[in-house]
N, C-alpha and C positions, 0 to 999 in steps of 0.2 A: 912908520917903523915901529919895531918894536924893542927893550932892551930887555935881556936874561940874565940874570944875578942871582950864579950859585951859591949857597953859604954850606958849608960842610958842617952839622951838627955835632956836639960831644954828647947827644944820646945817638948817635949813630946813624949813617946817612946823610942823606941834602935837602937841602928845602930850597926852592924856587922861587923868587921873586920876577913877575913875568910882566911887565909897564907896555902897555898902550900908547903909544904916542906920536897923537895927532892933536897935540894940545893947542894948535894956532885955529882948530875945526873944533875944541871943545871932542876931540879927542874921537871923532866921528867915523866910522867904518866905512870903509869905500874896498871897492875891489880889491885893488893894492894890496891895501890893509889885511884883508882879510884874510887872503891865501897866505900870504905870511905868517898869520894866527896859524892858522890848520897845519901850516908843516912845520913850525916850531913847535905845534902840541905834540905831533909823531913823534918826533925824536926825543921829547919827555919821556912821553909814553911807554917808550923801548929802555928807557934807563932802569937798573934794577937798583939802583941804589936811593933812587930819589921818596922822598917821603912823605911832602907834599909840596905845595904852591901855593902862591899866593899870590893873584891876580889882581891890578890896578891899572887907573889911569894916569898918566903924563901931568905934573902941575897939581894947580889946587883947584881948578874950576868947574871940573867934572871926571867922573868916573869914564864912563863912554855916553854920548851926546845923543847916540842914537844912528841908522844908517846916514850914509852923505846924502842930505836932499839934493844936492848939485847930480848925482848919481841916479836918483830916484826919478828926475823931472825930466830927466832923459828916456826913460823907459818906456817900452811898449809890449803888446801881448809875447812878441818875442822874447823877448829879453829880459820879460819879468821873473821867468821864472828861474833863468840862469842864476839873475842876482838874489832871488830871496832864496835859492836852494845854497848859495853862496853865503848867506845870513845865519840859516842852519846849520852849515857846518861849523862855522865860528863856533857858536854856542855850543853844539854837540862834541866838540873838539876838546872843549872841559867839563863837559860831564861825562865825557867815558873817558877822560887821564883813570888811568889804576890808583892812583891815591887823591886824597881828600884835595880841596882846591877853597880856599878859602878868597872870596872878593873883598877888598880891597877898599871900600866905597867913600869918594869925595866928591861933593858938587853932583850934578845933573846926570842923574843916572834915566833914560828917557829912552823908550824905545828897545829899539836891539840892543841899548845898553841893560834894560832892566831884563830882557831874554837873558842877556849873558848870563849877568849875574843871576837869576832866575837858576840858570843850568848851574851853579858853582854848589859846592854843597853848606855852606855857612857865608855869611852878611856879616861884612863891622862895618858899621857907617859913622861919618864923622855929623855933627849934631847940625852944618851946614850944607847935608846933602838932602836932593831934593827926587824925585820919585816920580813916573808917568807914563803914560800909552798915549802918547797925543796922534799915530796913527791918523784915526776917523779923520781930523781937520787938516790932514796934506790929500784928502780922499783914497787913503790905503785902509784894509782893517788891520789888526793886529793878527798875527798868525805864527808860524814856528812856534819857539819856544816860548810864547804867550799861553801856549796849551800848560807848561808845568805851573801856573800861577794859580789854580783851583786846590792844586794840593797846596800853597802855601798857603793862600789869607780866603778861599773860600769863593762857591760862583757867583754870591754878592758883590763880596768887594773886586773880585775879577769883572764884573759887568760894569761897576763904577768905573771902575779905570780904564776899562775899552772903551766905552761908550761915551760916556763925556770926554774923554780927553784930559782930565784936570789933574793937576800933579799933589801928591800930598810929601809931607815932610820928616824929618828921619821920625820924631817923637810917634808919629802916626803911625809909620810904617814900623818901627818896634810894636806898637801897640797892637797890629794886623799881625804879629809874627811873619812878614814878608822881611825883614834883618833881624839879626839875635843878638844886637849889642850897640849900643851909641857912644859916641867918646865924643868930648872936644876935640877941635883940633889937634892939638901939641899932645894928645893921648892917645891918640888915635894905633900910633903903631906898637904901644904898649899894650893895648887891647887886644888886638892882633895878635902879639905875641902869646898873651894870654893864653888861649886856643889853640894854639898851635905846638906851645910846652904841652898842651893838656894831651891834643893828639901823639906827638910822639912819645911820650909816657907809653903808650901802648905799644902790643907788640909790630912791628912791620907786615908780616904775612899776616895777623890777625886784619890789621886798621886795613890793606887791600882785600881781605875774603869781603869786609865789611862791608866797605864801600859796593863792591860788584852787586854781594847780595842786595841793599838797599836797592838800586837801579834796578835789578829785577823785580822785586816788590812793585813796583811802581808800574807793572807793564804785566804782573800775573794776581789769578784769582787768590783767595787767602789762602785755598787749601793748596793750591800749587804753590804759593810762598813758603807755607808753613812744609812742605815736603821739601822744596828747594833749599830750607836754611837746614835739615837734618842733612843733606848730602853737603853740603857747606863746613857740620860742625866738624864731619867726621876728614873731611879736607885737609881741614886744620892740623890734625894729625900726624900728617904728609913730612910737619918740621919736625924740631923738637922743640918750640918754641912753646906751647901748651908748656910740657913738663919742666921744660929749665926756667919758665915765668913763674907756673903755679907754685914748684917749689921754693922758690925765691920769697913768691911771698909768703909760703909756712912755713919756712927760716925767721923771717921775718917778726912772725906771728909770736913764734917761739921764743926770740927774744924780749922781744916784748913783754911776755911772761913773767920772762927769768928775772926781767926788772921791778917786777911786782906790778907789770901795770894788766887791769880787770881783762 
């Protein structure tokens, strides 16, 4: 199951808390599971007011465990591909929400848990979360959204992790820039919060152009990026949100000034 915890912000908007839980499975993705992800992300997805998310796992013992092997060891050339196109969608369900989706990370991130979060656009992990592709050794490779892991930590350490199987730990995994921040436990959602004040600080229609652009980056050449973000800037325009922001902060500036300050 899953649970969805709107909180209505006072810089404007909702922000999402979206829980995983299958926490008696280590939080584990099976069919059920999954189609549930994908059509709760739609109906995000459609919200105009929402401003971001923040995706976790159920408990303290893991983030997502990885697919149900009980699922897995069932499968055959049939039905392989139903379930892992099934895997895909999960993950790709948060990476094209329209706004940022920040993961959440506790415990045993493994597998299509580390795809997911893979797809999310920011990592907080708590300093007891643990990291892995163990894939090869249930005789599966890693696939889907194992492809976005070269743009994080590189086809090095992407080959360590497929290949061996072996898990590394959050200090590691800051260290690879695969997550952007580590907290203790009991800090962990103060952390979080961090980033997510910082995100909505910006503007709404801006932090959505942002995100789409980035996601195209990722899928076009430089110079159709670099043309892609001039049709983007002038997009922006579309609000008023450019000129009632910019001038806010030359008001701003101005006073500033007036106080004597350089």
């Amino acid at each position: 199951m899953i649970g969805i915890e709107r909180e209505e912000r006072p810089e404007g908007g909702a922000l999402v808390r979206f829980t995983i839980d299958n926490a008696a499975k280590l939080n584990s993705l099976n069919r059920a599971l999954m189609r549930e992800i994908v059509e709760a992300a739609k109906v995000l997805a459609d919200d105009p007011e929402l401003r971001l998310v923040v995706v976790t796992g159920a408990g303290e013992r893991s983030f997502v465990g990885g697919a149900d092997l009980n699922e897995i060891a069932g499968l055959d050339r049939d039905s392989a591909r139903e379930f892992i196109s099934l895997v895909h969608a999960c993950c790709d369900a948060f990476r094209r929400l329209p706004v940022p989706v920040i993961a959440r990370i506790d415990g045993y991130t493994l597998g299509a848990g580390l795809e997911l979060a893979a797809a999310c656009d920011l990592r907080v992990a708590s300093e007891s979360a643990v990291f892995g592709m163990p894939e090869v050794r249930v005789g599966i490779p890693s696939v889907v959204e194992a492809a976005l892991l070269p743009q994080l930590i590189g086809y090095g350490r992407t080959r360590r992790l497929l290949l061996t199987g072996v898990t590394i730990d959050a200090e590691e995994a800051l260290a690879w820039a695969l997550i952007d921040a580590i907290a203790p436990p009991d800090r962990l959602d103060a952390v979080v919060e961090r980033f997510a004040a910082a995100i909505l600080a910006g503007g709404p229609h801006a932090i959505r152009l942002q995100k789409r652009l980035i996601r195209d980056w990722e899928d076009l050449s430089a110079t159709a990026g670099i043309a892609r973000g001039i049709d983007t800037f002038v997009e922006a325009f579309e609000t008023d949100e450019p000129g009632r922001m910019a001038g806010a902060q030359l008001a701003a500036m101005r006073r500033r000034r007036g106080n004597g300050a350089a």
